[in-house]
LUMLUMRO-771966 format. One record per atom (N, C-alpha, C): residue in three letters; x, y, z. Coordinates in steps of 0.1 Angstrom, whole numbers, padded with zeros to 4 digits, always signed. Layout:
N
ALAXYZ/...
END
This chain:
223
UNK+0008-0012+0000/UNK+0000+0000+0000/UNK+0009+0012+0000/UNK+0004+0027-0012/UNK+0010+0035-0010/UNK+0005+0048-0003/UNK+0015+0054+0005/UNK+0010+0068+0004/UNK+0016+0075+0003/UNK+0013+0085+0001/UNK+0021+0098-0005/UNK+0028+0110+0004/UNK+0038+0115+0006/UNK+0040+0127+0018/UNK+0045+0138+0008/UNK+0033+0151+0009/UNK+0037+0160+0005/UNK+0042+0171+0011/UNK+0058+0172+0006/UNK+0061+0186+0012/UNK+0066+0195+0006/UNK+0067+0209+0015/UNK+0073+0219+0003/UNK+0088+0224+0013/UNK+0092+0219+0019/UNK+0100+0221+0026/UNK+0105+0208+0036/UNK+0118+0206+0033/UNK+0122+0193+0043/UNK+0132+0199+0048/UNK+0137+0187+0065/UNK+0148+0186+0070/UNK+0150+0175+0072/UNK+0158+0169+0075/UNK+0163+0151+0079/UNK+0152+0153+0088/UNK+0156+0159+0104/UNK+0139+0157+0117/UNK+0131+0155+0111/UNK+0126+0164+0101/UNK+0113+0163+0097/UNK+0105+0149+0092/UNK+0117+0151+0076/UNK+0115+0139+0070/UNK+0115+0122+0084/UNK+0126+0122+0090/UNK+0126+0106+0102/UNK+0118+0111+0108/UNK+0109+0120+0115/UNK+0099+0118+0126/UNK+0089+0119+0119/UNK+0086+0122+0104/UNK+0074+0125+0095/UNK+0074+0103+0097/UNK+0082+0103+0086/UNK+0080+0081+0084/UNK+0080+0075+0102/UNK+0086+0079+0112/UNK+0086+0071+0124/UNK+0077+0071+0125/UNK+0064+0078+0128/UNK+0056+0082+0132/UNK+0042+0075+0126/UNK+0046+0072+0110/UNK+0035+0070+0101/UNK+0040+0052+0105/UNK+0047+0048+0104/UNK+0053+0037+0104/UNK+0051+0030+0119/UNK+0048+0038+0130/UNK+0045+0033+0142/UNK+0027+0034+0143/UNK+0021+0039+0132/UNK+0008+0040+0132/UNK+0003+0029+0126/UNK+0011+0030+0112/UNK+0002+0021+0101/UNK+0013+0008+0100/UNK+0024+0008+0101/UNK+0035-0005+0101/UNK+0042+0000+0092/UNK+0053-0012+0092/UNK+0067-0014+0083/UNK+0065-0013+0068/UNK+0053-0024+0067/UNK+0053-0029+0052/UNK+0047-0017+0042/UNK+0041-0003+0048/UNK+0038+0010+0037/UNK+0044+0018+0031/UNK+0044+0014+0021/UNK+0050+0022+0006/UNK+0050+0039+0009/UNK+0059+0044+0015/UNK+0056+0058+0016/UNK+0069+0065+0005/UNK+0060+0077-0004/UNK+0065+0081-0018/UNK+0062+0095-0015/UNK+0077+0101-0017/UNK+0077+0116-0007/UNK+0080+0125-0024/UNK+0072+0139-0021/UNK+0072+0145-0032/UNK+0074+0161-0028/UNK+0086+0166-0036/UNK+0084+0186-0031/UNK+0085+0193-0034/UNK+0081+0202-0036/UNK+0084+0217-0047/UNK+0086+0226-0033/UNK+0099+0232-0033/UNK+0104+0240-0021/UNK+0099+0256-0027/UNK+0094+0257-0042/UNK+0092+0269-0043/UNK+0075+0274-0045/UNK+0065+0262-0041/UNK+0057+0267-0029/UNK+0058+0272-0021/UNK+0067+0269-0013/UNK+0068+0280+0002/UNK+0073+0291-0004/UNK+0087+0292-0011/UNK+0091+0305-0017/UNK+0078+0313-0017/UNK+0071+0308-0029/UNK+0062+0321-0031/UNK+0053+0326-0021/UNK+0050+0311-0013/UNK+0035+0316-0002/UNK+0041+0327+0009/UNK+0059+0325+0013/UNK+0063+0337+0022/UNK+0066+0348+0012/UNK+0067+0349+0002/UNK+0070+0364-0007/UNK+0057+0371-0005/UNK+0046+0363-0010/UNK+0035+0367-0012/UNK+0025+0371+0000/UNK+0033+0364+0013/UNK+0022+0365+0028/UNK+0007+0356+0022/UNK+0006+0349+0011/UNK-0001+0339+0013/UNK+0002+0329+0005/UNK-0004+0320+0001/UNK-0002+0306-0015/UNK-0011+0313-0022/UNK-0002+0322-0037/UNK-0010+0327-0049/UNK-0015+0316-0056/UNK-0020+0315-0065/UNK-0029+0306-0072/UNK-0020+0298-0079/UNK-0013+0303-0087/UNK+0000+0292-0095/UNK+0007+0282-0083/UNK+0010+0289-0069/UNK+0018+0278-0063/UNK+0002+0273-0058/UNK-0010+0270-0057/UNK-0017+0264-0051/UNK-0017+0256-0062/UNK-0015+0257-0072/UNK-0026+0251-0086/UNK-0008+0239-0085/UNK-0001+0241-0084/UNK+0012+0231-0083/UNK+0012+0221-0073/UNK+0002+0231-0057/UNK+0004+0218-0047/UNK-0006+0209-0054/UNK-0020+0214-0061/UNK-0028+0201-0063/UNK-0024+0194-0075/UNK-0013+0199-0085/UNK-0008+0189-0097/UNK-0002+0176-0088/UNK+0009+0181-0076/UNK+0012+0171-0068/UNK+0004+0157-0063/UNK-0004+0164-0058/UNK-0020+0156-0052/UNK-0025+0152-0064/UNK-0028+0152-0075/UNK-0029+0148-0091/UNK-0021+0137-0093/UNK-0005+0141-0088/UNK+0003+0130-0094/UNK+0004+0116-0089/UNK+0005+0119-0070/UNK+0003+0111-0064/UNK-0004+0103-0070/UNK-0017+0104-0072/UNK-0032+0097-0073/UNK-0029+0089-0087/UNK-0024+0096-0097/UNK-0018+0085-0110/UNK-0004+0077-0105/UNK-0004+0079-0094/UNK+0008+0067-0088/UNK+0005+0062-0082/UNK-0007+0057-0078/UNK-0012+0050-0071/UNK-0015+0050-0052/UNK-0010+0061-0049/UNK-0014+0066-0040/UNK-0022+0058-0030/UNK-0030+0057-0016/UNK-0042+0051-0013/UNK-0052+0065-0004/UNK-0036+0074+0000/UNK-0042+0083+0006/UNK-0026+0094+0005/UNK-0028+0110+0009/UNK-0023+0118+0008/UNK-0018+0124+0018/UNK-0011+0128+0023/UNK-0008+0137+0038/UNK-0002+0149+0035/UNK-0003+0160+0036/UNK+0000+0173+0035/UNK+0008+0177+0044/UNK+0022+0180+0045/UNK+0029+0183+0052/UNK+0033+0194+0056/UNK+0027+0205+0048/UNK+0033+0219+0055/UNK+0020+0229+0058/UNK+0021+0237+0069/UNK+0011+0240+0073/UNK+0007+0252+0070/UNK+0015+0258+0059/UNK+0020+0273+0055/UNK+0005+0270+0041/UNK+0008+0261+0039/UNK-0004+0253+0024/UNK-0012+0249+0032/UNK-0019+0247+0044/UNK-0033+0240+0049/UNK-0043+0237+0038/UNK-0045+0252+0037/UNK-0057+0259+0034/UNK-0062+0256+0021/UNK-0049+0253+0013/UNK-0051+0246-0002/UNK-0057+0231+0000/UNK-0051+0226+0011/UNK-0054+0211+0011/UNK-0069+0208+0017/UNK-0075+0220+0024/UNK-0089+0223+0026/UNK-0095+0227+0012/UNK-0090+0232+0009/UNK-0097+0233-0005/UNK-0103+0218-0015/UNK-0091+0212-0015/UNK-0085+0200-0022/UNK-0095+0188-0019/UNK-0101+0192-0004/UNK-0115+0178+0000/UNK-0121+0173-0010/UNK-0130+0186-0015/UNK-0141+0178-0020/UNK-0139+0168-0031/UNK-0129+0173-0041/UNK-0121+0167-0054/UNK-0117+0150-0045/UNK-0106+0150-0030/UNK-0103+0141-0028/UNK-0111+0133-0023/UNK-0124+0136-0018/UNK-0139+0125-0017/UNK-0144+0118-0032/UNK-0146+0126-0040/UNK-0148+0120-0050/UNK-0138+0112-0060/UNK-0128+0112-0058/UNK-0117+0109-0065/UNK-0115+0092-0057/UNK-0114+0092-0041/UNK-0112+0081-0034/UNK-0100+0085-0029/UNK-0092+0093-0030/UNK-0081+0091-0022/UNK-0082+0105-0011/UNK-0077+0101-0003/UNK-0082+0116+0011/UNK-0071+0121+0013/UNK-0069+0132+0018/UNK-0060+0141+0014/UNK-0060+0147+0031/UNK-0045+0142+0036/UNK-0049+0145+0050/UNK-0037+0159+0057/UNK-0047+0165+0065/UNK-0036+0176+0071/UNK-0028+0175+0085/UNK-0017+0175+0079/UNK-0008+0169+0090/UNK-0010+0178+0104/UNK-0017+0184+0102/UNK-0017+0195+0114/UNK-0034+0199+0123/UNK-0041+0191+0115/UNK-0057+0196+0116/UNK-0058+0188+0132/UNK-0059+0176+0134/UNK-0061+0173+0144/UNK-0052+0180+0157/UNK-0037+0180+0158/UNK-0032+0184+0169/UNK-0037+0201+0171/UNK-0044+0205+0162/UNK-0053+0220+0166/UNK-0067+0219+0172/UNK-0072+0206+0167/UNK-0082+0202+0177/UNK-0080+0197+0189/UNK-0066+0191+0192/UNK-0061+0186+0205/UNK-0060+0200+0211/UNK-0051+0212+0208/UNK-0053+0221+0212/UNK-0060+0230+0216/UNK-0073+0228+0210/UNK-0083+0237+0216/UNK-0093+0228+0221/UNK-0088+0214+0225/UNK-0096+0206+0234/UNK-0087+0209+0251/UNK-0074+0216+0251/UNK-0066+0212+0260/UNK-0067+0226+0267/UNK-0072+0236+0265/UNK-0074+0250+0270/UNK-0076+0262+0262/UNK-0082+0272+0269/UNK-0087+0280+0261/UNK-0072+0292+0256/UNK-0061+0291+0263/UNK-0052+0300+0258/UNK-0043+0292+0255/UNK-0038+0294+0241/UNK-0030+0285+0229/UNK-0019+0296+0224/UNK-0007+0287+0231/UNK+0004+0301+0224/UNK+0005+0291+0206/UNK+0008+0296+0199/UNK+0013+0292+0183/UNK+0030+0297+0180/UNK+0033+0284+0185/UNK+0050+0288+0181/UNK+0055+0287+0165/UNK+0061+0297+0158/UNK+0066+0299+0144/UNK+0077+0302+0138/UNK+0082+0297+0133/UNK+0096+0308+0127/UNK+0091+0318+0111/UNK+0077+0306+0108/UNK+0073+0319+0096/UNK+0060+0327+0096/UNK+0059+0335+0097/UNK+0046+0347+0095/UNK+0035+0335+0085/UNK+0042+0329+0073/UNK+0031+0319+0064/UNK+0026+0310+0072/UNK+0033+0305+0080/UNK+0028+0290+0085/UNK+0022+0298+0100/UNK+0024+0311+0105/UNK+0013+0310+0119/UNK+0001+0318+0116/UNK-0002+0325+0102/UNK-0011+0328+0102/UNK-0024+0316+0097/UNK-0019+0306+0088/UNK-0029+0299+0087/UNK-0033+0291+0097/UNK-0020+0286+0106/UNK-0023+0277+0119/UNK-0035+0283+0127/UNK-0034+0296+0126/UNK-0045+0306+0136/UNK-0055+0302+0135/UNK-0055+0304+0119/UNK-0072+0305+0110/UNK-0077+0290+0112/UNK-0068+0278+0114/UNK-0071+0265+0114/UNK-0081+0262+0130/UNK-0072+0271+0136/UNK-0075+0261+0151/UNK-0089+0277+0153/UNK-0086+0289+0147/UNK-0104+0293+0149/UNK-0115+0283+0142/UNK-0112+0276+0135/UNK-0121+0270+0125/UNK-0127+0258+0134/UNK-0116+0248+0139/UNK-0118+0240+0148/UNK-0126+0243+0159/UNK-0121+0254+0166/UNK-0128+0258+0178/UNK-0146+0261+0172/UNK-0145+0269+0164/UNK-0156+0271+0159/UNK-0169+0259+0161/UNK-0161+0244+0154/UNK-0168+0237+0150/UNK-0172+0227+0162/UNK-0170+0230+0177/UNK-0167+0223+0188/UNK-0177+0232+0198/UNK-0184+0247+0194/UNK-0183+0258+0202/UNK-0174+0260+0212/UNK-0162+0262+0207/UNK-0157+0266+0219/UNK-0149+0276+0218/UNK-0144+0288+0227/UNK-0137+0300+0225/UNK-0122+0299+0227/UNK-0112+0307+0216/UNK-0104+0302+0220/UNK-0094+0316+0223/UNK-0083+0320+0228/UNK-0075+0332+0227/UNK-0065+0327+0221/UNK-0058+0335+0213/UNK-0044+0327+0203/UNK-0036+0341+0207/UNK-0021+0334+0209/UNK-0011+0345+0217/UNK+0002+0339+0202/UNK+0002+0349+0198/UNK+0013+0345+0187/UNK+0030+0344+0195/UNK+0034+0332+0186/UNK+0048+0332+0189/UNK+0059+0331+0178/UNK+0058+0344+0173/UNK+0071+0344+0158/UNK+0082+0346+0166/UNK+0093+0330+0161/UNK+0105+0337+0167/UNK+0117+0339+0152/UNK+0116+0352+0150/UNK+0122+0365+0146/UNK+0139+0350+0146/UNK+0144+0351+0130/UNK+0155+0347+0130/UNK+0160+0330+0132/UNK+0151+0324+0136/UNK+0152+0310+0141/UNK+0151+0300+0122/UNK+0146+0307+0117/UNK+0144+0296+0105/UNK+0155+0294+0099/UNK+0164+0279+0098/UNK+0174+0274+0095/UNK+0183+0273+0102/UNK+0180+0273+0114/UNK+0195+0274+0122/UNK+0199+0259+0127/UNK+0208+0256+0131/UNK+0211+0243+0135/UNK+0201+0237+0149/UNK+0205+0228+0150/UNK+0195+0220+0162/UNK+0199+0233+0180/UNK+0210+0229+0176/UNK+0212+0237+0195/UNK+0210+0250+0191/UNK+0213+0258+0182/UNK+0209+0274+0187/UNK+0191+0275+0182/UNK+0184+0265+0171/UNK+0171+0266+0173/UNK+0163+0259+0187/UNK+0169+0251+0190/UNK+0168+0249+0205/UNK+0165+0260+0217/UNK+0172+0263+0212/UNK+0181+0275+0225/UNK+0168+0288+0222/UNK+0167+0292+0213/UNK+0157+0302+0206/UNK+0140+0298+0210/UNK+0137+0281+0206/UNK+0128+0279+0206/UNK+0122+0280+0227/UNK+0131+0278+0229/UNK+0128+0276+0247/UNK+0131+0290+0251/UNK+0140+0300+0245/UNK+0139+0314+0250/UNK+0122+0318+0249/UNK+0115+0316+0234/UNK+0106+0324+0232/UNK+0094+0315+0240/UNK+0093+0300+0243/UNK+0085+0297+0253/UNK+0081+0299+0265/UNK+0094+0304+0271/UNK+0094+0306+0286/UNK+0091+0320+0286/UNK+0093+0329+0277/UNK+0080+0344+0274/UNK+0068+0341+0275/UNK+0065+0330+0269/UNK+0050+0331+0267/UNK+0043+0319+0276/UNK+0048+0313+0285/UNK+0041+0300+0289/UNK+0032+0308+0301/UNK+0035+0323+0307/UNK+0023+0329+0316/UNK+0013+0330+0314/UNK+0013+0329+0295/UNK+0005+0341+0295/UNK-0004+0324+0289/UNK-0005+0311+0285/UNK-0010+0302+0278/UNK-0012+0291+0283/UNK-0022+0279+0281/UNK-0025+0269+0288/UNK-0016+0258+0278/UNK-0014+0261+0265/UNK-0007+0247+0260/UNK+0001+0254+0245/UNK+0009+0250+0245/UNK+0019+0257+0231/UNK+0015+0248+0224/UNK+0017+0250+0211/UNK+0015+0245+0199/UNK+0024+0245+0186/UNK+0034+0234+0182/UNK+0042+0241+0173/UNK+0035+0244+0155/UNK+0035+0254+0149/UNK+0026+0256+0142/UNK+0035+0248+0128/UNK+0050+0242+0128/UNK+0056+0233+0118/UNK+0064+0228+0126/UNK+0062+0214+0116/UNK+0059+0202+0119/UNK+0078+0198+0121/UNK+0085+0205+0116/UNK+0103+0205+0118/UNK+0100+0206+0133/UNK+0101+0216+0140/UNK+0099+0218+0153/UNK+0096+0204+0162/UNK+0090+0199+0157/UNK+0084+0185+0167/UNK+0101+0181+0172/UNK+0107+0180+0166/UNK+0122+0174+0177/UNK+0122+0179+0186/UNK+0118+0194+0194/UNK+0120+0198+0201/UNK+0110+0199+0213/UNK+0098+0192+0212/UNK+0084+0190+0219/UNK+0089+0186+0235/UNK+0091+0173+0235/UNK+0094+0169+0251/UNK+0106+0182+0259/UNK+0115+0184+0248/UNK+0124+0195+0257/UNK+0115+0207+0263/UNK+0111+0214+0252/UNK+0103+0222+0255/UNK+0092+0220+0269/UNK+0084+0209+0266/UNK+0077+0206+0277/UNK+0085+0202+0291/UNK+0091+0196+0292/UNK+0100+0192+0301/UNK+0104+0208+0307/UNK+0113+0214+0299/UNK+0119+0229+0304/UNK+0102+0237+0309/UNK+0094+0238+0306/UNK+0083+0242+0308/UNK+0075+0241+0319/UNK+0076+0230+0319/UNK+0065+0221+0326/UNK+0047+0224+0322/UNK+0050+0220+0306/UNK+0038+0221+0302/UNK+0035+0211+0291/UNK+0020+0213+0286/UNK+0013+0209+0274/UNK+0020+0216+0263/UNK+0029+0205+0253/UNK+0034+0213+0240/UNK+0029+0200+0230/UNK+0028+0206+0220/UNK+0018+0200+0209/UNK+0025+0199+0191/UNK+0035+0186+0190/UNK+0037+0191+0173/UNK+0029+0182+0165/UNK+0027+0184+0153/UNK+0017+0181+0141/UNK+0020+0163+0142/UNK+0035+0156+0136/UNK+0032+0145+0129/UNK+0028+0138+0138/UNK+0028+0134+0147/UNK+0023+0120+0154/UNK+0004+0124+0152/UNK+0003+0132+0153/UNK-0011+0138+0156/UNK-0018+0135+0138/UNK-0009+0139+0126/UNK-0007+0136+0114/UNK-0010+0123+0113/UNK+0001+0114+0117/UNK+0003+0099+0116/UNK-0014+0095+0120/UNK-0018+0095+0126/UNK-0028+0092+0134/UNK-0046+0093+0124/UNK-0042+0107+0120/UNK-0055+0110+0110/UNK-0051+0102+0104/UNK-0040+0096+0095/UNK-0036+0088+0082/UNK-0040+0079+0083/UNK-0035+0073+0099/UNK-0045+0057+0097/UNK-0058+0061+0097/UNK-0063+0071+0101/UNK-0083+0069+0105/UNK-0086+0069+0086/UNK-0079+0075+0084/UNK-0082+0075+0071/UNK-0082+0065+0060/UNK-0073+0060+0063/UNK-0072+0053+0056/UNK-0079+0034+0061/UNK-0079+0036+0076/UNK-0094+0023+0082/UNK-0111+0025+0075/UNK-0115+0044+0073/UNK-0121+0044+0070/UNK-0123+0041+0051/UNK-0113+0044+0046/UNK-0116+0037+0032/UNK-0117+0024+0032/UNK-0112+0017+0039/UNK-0115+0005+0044/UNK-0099-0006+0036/UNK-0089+0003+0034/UNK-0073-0005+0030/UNK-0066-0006+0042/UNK-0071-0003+0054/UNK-0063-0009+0063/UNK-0070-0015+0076/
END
């Protein structure tokens, strides 16, 4: 069985905790076939959103997948959600589902308290996380307050000084929030530290990812 991991942006963490993750959900034996156009994100941060040409390229991807046999899709970057919200209805009727690596751990989030810091290194990826987890809350009634956390400079830096950055700008904000949230999915290496240094509820996308992929894929009924 195949599935597909779409990203527009990798790092080794990402990529081994993206497959650990899916592979501790669904097993050993799934075909996972990774696909990326790094200059989606290019344009979605030039532009402060995903213009139409880079959206119309994430769904050729999701197109291609599907002529490769695909069983189901996972969407990897959170900066594109919104395209992959778009992308449902086409992926209901088509048969293959199209999953967001980050939809659920925003419903974990605004199941876990009502003040949610959103930790980011990009303005693209924390504004749609926002719009995600109002949507969720919305669909739950429940209210939520969102405390942004852009940390200014952190994007690309090695493991210890994004470390070091990421736990500077948590321990600003853990007064003011009931549970952090990392709004990409790279970030997850640093979850238990974080929480640990904290002593709190911190929240990254793939395990939360992994998780929808199997529902998804029990409910098509291939696994």
């Amino acid at each position: 069985m195949k599935v597909a991991l779409v990203y527009t942006s990798t790092t080794p963490e990402l990529i081994e905790t993206v497959e650990r993750e899916i592979r501790k959900q669904i097993g050993e034996d799934i075909e996972l076939i990774s696909y990326e156009d790094a200059s989606i994100l290019k344009d979605a941060i030039e532009a402060g959103k995903v213009p139409a040409k880079a959206a119309a390229r994430l769904i050729s991807i999701y197109m291609q997948a599907v002529q490769e046999d695909a069983e189901a899709i996972i969407n990897l970057c959170s900066s594109v959600g919104e395209v992959a919200d778009a992308a449902q209805k086409l992926s209901k009727y088509i048969g293959v589902p199209i999953v967001r690596v980050d939809e659920e751990m925003c419903r974990e989030a605004v199941r876990s308290g009502k003040r949610i810091g959103v930790m980011a290194t990009l303005s693209s990826t924390l504004n749609p996380t926002k719009n995600t987890l109002y949507r969720v809350a919305r669909e739950i009634g429940a209210d939520v307050e969102l405390v942004d956390g852009l940390i200014e400079g952190a994007f690309g830096l090695d493991q210890t000084s994004f470390k070091a950055k990421m736990l500077e700008k948590a321990n600003a904000m853990k007064s003011q929030v009931d549970v952090l949230l990392f709004a990409q999915g790279s970030m997850a290496y640093c979850e238990d530290y974080i929480a640990k240094q904290c002593n709190m509820k911190v929240l990254s996308s793939p395990r939360f990812g992994a998780k929808a992929l199997r529902d998804a894929l029990k409910s098509k009924g291939v696994l």
